[in-house]
NUSE-161115 format. One line per field, with one value per atom (N, C-alpha, C, O): atom name; residue in one letter; x, y, z. Coordinates in nm, 3 decimals, padded with zeros to 5 digits, always signed. Example, Ala and Ser with C-alpha at 12.3 -4.5 7.8 and 13.67 -1.06 7.14 Angstrom:
BEGIN
atomo	[N, CA, C, O, N, CA, C, O]
residuo	[A, A, A, A, S, S, S, S]
c1	[+01.319, +01.230, +01.320, +01.424, +01.285, +01.367, +01.290, +01.341]
c2	[-00.569, -00.450, -00.330, -00.332, -00.225, -00.106, +00.003, +00.114]
c3	[+00.780, +00.780, +00.780, +00.846, +00.708, +00.714, +00.787, +00.804]
This chain:
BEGIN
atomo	[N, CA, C, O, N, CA, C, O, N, CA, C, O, N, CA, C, O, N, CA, C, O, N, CA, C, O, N, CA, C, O, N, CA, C, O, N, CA, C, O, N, CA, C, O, N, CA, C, O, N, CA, C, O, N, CA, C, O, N, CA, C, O, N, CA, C, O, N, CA, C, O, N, CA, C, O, N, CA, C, O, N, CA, C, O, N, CA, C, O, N, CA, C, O, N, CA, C, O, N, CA, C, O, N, CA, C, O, N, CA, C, O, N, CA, C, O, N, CA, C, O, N, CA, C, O, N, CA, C, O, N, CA, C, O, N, CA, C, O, N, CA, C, O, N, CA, C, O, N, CA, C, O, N, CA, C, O, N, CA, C, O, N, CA, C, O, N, CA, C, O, N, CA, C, O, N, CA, C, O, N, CA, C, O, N, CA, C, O, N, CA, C, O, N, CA, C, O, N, CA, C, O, N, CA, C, O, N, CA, C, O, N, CA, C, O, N, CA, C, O, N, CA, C, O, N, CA, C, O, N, CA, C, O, N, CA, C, O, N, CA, C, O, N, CA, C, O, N, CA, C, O, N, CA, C, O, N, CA, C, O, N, CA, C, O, N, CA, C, O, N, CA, C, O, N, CA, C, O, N, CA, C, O, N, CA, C, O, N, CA, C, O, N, CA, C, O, N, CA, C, O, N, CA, C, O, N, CA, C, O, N, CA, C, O, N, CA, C, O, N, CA, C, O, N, CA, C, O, N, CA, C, O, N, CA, C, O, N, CA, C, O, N, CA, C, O, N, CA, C, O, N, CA, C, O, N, CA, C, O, N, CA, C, O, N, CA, C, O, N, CA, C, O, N, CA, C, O, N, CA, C, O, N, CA, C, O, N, CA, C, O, N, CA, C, O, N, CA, C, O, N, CA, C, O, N, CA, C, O, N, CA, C, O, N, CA, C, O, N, CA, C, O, N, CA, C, O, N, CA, C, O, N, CA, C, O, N, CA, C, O, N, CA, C, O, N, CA, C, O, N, CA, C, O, N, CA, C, O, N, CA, C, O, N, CA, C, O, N, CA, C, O, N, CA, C, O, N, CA, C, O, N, CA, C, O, N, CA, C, O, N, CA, C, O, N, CA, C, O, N, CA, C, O, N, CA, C, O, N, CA, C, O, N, CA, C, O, N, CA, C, O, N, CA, C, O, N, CA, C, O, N, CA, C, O, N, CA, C, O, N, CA, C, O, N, CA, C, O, N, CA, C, O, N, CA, C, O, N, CA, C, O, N, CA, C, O, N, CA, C, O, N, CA, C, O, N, CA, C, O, N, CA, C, O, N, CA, C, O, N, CA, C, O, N, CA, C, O, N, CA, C, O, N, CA, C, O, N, CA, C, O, N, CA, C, O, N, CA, C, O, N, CA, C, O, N, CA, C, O, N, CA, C, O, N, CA, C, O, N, CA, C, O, N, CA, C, O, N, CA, C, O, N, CA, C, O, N, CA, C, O, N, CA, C, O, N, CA, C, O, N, CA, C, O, N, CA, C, O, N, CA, C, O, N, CA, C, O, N, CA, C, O, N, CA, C, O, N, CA, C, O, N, CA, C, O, N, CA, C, O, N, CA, C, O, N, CA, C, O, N, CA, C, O, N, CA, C, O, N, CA, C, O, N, CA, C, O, N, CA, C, O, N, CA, C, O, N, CA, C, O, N, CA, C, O, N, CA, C, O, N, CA, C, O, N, CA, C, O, N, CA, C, O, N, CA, C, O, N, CA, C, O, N, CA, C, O]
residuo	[X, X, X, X, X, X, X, X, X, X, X, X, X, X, X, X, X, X, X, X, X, X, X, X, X, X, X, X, X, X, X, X, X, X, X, X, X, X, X, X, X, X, X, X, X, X, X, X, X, X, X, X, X, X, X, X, X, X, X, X, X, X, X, X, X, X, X, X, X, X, X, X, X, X, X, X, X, X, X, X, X, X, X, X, X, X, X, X, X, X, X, X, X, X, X, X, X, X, X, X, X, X, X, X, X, X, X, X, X, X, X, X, X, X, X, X, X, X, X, X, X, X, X, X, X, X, X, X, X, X, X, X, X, X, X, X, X, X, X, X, X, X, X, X, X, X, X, X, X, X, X, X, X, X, X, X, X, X, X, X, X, X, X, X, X, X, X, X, X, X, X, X, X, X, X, X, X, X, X, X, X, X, X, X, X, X, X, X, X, X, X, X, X, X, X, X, X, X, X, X, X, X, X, X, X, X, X, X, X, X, X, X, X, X, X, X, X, X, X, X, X, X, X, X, X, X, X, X, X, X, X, X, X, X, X, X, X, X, X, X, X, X, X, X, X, X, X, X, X, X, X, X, X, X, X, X, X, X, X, X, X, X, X, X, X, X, X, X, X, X, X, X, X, X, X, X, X, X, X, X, X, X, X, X, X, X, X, X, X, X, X, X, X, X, X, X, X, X, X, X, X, X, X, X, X, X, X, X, X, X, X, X, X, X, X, X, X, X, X, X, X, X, X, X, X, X, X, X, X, X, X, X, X, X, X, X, X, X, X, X, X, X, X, X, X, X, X, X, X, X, X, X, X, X, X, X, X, X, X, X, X, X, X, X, X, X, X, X, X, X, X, X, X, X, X, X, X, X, X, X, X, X, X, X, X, X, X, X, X, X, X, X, X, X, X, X, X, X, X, X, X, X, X, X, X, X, X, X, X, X, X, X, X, X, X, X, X, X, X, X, X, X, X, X, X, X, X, X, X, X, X, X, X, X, X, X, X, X, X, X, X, X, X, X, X, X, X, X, X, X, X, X, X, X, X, X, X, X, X, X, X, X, X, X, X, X, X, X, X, X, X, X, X, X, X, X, X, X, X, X, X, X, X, X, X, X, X, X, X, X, X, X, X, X, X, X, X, X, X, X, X, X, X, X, X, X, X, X, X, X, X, X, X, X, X, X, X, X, X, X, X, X, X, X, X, X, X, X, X, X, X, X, X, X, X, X, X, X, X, X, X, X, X, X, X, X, X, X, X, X, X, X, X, X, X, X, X, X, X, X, X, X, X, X, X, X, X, X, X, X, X, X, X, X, X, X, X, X, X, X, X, X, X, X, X, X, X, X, X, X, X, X, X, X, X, X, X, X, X, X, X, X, X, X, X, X, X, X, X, X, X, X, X, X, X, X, X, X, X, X, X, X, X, X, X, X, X, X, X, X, X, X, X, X, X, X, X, X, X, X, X, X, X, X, X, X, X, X, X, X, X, X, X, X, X, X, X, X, X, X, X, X, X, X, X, X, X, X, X, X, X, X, X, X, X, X, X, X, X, X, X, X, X, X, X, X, X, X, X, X, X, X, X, X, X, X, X, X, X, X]
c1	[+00.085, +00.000, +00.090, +00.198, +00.039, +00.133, +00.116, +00.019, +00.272, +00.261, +00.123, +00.033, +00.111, +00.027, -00.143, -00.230, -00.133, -00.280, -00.313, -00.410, -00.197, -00.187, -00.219, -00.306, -00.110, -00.106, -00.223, -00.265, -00.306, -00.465, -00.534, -00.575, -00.537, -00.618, -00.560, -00.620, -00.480, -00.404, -00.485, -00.572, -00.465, -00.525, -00.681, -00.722, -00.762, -00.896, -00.883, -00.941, -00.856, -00.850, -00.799, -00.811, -00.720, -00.620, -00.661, -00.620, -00.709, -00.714, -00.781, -00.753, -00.901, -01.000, -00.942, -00.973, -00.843, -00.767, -00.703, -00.745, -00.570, -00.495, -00.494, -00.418, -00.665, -00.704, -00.742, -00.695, -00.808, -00.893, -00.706, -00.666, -00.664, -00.515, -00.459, -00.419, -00.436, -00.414, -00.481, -00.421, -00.651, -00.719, -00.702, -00.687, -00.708, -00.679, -00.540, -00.544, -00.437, -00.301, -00.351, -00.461, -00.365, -00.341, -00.513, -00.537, -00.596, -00.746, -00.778, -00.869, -00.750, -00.785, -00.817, -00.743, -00.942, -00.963, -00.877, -00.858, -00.848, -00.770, -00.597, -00.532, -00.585, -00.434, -00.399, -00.294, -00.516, -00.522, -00.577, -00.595, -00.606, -00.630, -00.504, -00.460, -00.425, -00.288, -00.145, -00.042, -00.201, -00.087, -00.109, -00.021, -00.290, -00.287, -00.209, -00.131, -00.233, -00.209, -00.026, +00.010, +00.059, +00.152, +00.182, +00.272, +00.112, +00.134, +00.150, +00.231, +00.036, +00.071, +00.157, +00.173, +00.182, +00.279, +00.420, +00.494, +00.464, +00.535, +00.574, +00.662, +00.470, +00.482, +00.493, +00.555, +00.420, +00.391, +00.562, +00.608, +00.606, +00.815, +00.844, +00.904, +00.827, +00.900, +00.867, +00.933, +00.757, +00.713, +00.785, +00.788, +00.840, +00.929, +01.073, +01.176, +01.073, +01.147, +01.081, +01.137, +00.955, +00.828, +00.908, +00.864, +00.979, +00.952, +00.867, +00.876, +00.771, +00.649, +00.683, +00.601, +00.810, +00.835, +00.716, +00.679, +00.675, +00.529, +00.410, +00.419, +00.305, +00.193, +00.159, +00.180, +00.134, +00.091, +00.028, +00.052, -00.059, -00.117, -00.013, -00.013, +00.077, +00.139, +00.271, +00.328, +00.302, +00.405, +00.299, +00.358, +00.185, +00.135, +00.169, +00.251, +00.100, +00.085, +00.221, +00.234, +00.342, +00.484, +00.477, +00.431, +00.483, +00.469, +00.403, +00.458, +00.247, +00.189, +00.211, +00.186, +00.265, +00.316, +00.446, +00.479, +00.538, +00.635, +00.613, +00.671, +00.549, +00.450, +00.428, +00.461, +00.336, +00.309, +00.375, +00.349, +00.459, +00.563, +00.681, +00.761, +00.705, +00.758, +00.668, +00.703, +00.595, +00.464, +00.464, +00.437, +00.500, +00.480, +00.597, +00.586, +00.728, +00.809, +00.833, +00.913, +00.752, +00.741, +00.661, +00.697, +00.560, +00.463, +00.386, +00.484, +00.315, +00.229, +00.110, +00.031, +00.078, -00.114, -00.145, -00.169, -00.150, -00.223, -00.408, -00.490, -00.442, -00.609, -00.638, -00.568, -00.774, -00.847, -01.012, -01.098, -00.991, -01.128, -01.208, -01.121, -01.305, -01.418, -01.455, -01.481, -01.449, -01.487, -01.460, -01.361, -01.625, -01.584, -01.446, -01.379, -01.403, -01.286, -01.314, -01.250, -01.384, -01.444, -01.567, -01.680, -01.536, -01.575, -01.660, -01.747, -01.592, -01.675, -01.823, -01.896, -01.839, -01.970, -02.044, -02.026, -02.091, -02.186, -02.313, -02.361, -02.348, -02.505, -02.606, -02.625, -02.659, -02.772, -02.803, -02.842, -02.817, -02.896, -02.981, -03.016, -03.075, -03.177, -03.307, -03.421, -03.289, -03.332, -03.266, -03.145, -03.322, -03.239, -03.202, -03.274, -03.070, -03.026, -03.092, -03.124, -03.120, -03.150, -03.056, -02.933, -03.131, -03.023, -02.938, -02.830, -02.913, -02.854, -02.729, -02.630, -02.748, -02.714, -02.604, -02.493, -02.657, -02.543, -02.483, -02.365, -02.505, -02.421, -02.290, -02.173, -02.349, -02.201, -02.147, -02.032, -02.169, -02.125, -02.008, -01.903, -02.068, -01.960, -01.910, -01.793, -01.906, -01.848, -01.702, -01.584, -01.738, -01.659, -01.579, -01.461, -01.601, -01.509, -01.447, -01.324, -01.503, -01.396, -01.300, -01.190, -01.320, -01.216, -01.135, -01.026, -01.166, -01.009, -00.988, -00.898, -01.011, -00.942, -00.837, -00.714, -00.928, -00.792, -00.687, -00.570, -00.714, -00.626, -00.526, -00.404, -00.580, -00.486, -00.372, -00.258, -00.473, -00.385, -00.282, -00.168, -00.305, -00.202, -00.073, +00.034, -00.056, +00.052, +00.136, +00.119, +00.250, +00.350, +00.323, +00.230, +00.388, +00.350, +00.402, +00.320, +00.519, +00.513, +00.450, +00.438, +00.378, +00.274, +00.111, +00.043, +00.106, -00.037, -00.030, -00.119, +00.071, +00.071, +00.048, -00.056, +00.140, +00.111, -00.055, -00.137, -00.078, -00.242, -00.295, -00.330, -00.332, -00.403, -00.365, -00.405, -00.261, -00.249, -00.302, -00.402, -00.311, -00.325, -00.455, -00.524, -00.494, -00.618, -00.708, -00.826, -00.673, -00.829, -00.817, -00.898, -00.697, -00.677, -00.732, -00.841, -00.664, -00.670, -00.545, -00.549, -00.460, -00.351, -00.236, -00.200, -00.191, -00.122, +00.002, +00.049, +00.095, +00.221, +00.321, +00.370, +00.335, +00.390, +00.378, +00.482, +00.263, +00.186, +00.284, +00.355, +00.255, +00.267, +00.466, +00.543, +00.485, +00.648, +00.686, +00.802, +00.653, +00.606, +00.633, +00.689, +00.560, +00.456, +00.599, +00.666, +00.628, +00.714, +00.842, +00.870, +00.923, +01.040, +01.133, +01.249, +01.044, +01.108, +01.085, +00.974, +01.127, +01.142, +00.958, +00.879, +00.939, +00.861, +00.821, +00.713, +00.915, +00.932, +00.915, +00.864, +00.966, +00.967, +00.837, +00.799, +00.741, +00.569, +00.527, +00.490, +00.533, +00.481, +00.515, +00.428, +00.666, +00.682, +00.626, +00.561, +00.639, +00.597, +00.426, +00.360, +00.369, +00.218, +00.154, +00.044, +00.208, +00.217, +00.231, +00.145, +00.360, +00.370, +00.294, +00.244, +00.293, +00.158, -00.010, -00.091, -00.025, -00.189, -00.158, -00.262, -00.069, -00.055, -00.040, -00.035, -00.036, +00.010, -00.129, -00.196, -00.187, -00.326, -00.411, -00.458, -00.420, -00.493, -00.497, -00.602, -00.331, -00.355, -00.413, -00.479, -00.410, -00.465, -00.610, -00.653, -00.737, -00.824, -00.858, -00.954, -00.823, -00.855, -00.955, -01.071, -00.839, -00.939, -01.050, -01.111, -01.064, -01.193, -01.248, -01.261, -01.289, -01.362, -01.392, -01.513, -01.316, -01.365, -01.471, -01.578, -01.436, -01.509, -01.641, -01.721, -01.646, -01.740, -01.819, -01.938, -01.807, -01.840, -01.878, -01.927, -01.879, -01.948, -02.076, -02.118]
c2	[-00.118, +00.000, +00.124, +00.127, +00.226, +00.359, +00.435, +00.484, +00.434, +00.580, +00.658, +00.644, +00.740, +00.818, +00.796, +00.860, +00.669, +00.641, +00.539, +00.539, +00.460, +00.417, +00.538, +00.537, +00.621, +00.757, +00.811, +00.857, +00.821, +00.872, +00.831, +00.896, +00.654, +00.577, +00.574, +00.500, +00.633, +00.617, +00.767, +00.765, +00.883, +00.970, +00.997, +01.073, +00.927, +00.900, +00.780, +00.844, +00.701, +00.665, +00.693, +00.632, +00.812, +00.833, +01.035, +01.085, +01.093, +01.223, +01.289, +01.401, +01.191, +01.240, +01.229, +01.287, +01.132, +01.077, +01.185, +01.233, +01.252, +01.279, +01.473, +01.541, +01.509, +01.613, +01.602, +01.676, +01.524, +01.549, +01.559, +01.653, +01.495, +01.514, +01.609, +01.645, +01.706, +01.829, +01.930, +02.012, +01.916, +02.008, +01.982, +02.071, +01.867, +01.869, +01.928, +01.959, +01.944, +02.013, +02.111, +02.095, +02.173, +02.326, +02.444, +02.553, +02.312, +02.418, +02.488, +02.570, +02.486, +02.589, +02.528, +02.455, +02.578, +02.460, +02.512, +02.426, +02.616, +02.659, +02.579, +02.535, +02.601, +02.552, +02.423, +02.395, +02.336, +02.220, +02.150, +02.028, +02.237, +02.223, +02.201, +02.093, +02.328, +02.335, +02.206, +02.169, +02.176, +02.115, +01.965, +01.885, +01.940, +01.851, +01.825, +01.730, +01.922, +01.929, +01.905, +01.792, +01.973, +01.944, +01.821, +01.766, +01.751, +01.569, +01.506, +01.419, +01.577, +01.411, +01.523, +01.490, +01.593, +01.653, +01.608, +01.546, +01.634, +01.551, +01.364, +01.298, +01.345, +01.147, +01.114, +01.014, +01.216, +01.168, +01.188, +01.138, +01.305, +01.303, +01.207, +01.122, +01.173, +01.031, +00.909, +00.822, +00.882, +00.741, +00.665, +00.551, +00.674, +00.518, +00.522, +00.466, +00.576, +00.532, +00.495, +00.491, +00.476, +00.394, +00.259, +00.196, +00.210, +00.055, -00.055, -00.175, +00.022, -00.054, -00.135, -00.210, -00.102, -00.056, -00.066, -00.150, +00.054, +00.066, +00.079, +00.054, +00.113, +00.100, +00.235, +00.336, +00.260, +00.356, +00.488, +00.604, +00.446, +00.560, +00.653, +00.776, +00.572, +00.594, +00.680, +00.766, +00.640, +00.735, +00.865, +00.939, +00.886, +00.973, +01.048, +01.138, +00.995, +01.107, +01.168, +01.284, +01.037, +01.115, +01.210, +01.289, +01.260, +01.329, +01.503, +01.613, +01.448, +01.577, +01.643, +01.750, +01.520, +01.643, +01.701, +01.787, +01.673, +01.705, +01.845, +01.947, +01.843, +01.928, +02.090, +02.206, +02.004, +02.082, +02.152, +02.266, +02.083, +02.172, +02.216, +02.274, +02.198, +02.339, +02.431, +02.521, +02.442, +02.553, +02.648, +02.766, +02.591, +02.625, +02.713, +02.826, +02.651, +02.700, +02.854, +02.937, +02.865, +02.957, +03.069, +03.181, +03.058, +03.127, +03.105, +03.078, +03.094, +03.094, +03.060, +03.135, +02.945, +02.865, +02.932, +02.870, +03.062, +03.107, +03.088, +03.068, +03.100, +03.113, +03.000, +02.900, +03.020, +02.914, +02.923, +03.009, +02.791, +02.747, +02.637, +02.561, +02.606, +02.534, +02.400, +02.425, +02.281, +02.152, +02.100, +02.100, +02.008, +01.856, +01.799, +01.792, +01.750, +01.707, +01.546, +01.486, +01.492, +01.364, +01.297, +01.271, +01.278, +01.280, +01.101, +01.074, +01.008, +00.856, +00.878, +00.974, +00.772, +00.755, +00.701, +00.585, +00.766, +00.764, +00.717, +00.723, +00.667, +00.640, +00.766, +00.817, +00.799, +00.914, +00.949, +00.844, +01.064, +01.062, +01.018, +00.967, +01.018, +00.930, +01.043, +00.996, +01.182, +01.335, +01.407, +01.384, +01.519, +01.609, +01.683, +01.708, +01.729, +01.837, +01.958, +01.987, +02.056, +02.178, +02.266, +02.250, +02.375, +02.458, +02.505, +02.477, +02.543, +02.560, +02.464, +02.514, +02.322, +02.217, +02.189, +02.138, +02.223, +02.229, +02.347, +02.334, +02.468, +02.562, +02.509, +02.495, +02.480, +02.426, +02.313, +02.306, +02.225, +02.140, +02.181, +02.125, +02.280, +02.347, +02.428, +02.392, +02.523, +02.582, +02.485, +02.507, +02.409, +02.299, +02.266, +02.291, +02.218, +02.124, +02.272, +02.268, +02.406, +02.515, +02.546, +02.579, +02.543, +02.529, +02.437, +02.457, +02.316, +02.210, +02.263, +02.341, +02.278, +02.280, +02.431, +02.439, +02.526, +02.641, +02.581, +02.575, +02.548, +02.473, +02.370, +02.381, +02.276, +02.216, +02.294, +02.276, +02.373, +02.474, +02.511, +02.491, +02.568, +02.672, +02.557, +02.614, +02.411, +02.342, +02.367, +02.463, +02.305, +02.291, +02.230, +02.154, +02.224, +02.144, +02.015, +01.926, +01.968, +01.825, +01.784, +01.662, +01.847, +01.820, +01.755, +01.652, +01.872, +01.844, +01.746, +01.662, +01.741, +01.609, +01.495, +01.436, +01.434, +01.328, +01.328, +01.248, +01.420, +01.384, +01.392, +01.275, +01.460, +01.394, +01.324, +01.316, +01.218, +01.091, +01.030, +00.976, +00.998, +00.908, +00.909, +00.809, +01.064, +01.045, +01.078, +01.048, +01.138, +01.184, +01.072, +00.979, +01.075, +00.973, +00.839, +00.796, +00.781, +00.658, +00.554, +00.431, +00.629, +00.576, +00.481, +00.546, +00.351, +00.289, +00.343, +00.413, +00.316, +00.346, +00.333, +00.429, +00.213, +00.162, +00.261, +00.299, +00.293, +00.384, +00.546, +00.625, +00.537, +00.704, +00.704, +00.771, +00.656, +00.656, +00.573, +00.531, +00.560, +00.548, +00.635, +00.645, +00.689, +00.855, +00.965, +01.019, +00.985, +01.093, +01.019, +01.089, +00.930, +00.867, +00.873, +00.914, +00.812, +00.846, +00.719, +00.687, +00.619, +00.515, +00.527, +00.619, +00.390, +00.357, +00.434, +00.492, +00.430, +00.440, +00.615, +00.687, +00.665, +00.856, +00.873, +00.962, +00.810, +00.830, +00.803, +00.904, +00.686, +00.726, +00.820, +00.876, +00.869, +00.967, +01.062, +01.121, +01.117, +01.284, +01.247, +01.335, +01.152, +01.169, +01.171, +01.227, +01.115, +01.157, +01.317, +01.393, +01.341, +01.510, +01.605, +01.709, +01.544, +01.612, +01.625, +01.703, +01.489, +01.484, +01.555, +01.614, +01.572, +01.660, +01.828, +01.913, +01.862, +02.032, +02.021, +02.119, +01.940, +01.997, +01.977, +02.074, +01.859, +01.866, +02.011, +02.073, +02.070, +02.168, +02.263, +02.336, +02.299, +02.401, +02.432, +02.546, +02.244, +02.263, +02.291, +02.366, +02.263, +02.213, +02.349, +02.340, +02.516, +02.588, +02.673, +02.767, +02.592, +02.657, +02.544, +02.602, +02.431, +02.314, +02.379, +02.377, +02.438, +02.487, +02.568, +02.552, +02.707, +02.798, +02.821, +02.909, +02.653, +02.614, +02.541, +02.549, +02.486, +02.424, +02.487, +02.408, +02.616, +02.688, +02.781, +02.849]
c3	[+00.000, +00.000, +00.000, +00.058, -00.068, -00.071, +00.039, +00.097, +00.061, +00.224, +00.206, +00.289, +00.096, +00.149, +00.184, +00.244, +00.111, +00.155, +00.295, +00.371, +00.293, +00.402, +00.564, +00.652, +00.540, +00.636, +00.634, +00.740, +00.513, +00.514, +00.635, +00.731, +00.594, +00.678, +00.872, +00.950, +00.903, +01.032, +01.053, +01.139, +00.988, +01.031, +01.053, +01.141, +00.966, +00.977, +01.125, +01.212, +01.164, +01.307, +01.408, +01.515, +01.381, +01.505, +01.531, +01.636, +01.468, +01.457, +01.561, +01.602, +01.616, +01.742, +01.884, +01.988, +01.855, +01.957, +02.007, +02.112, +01.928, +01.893, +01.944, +02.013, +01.841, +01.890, +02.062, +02.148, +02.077, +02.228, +02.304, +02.372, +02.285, +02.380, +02.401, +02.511, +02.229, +02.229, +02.312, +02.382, +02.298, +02.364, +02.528, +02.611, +02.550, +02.683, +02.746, +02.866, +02.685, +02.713, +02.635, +02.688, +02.580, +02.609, +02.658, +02.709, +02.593, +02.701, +02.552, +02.570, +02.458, +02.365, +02.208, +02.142, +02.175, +02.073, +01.905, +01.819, +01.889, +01.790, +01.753, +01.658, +01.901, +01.916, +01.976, +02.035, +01.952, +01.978, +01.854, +01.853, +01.737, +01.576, +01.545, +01.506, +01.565, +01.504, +01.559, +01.503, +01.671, +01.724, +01.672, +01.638, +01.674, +01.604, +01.452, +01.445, +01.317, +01.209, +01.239, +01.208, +01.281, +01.334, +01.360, +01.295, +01.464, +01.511, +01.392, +01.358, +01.317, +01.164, +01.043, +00.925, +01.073, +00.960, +01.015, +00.937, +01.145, +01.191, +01.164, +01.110, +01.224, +01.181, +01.045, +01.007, +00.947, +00.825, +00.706, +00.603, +00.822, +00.733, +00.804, +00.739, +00.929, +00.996, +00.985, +01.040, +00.912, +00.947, +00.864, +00.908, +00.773, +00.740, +00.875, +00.839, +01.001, +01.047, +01.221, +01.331, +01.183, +01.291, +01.283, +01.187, +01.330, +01.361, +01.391, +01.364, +01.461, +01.504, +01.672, +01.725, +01.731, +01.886, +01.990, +02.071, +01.952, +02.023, +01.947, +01.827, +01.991, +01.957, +01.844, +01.912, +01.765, +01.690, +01.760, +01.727, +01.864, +01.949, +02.019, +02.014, +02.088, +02.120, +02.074, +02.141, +01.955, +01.885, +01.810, +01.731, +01.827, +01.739, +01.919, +01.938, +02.008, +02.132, +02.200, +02.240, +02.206, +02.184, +02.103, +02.184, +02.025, +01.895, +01.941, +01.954, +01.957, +01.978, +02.161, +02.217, +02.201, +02.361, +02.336, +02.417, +02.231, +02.193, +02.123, +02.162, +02.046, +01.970, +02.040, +02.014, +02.163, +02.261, +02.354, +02.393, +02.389, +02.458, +02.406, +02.481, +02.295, +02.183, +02.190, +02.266, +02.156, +02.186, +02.263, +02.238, +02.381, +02.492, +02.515, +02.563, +02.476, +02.445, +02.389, +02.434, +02.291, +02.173, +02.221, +02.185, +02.295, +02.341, +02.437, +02.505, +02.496, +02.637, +02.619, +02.562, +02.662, +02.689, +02.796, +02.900, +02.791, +02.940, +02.908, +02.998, +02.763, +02.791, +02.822, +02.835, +02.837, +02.939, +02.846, +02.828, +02.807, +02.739, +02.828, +02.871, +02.863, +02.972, +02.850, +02.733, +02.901, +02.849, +02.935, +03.008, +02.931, +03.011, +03.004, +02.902, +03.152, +03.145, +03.159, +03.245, +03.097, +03.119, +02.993, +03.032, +02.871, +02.806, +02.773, +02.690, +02.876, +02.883, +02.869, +02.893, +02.829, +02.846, +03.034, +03.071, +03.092, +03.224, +03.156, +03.042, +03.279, +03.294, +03.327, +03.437, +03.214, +03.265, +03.374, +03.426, +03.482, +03.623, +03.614, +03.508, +03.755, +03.758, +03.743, +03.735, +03.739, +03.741, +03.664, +03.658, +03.578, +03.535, +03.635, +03.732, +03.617, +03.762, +03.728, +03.612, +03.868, +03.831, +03.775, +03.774, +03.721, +03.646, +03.765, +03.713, +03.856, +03.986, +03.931, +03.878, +03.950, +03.979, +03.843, +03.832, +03.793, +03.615, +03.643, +03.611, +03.692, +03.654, +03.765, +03.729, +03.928, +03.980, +03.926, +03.969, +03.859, +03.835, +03.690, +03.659, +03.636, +03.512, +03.585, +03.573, +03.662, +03.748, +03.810, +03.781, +03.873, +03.918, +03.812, +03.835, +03.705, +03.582, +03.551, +03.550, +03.525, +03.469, +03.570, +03.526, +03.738, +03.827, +03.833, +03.887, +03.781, +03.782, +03.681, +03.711, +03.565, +03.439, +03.468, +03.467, +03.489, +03.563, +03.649, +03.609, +03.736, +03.835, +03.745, +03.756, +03.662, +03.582, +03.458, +03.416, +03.437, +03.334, +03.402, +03.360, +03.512, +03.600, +03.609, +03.585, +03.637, +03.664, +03.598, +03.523, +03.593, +03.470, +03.400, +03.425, +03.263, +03.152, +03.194, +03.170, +03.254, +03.280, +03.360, +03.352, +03.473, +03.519, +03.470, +03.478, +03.425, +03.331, +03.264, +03.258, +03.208, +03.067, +03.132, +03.102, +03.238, +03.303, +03.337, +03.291, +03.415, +03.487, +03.363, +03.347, +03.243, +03.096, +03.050, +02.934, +03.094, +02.966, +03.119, +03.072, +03.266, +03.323, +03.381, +03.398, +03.420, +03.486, +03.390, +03.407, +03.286, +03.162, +03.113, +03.118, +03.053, +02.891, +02.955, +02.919, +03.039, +03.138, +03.047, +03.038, +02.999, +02.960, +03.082, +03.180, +03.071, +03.144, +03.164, +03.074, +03.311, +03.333, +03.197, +03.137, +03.169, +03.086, +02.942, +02.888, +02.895, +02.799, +02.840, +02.777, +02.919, +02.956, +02.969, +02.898, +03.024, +02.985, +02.825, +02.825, +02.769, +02.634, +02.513, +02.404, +02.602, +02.536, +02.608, +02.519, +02.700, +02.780, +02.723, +02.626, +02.728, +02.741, +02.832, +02.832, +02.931, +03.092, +03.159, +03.116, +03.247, +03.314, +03.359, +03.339, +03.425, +03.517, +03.634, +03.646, +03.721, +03.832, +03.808, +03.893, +03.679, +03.680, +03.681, +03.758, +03.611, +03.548, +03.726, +03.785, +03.800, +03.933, +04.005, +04.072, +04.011, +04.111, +04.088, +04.175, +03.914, +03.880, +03.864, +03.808, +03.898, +03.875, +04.013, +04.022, +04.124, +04.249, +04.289, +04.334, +04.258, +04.253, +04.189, +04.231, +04.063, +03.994, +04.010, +03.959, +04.122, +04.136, +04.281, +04.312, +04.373, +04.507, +04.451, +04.540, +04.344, +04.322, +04.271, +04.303, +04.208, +04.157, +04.315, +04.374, +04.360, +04.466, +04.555, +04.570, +04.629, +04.678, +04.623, +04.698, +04.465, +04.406, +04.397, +04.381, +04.416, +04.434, +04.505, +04.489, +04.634, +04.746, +04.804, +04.843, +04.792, +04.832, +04.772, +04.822, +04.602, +04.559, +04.631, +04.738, +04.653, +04.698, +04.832, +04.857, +04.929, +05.082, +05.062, +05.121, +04.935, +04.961, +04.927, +04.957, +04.809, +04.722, +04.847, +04.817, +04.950, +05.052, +05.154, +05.234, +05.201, +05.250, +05.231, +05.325]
């Protein structure tokens, strides 16, 4: 099959993926377009030197956090765009909530997502490939190219700097 149609078909399965990752690192749906277009303009000059090592997902998402934190590099993700940070499929309530009841509840998801923005970028990345994505240890040092044992420590450190950061909208939200 020819590279380029082959590469077609990887991007028609891998692109939603790929995007939602982006948007989740940087919060912004423009520059989570671009970083995507980037990921496979990237893979697509490298891929005759894919071995097939790891998993395909996986070298596309190496790729676009790489992507990403050049970016970051270059210029500053300070804005802040609001999306579910939880996109699974749930079981319907058993009630619609009141409008009250949706606005804290988006209220709430736009306060972690600030709170997550605010981390560092090696921060963040870990808690979206482990606690959004639900990407494995193994996966996520993979994806970073960092030992085992680095993906637990810095995701430890990383879920304690977000925790303190929620912690006191959650008090004041609690009173």
């Amino acid at each position: 099959m020819e590279k380029k149609a082959l590469f077609e078909g990887i991007v028609r399965e891998e692109k939603d993926k790929v995007f939602n990752l982006a948007y989740r690192l940087c919060g912004d749906f423009h520059q989570a377009h671009d970083i995507t277009q980037e990921t496979f303009m990237r893979a697509y000059g490298s891929f005759e030197r894919f071995e097939g090592r790891s998993q395909l997902f996986t070298y596309l998402y190496r790729i676009a956090c790489n992507v990403w934190k050049n970016s970051l590099r270059k210029k500053s993700f300070s804005s802040f765009t609001s999306y579910r940070l939880d996109d699974r499929e749930i079981d319907p309530p058993a009630r619609e909530p009141s409008p009250y009841e949706s606005m804290r509840s988006e209220d709430r998801c736009r306060m972690v997502q600030k709170c997550l923005d605010s981390l560092p970028a090696r921060e963040r990345a870990i808690i979206v490939l482990r606690d959004i994505e639900g990407r494995t240890y193994e996966e996520i040092a993979s994806i970073l190219g960092c030992r085992l044992g680095t993906v637990k420590s810095r995701l430890a450190r990383a879920r304690k700097s977000l925790s303190e950061k929620v912690l006191p909208f959650m008090e004041v939200a609690g009173k």
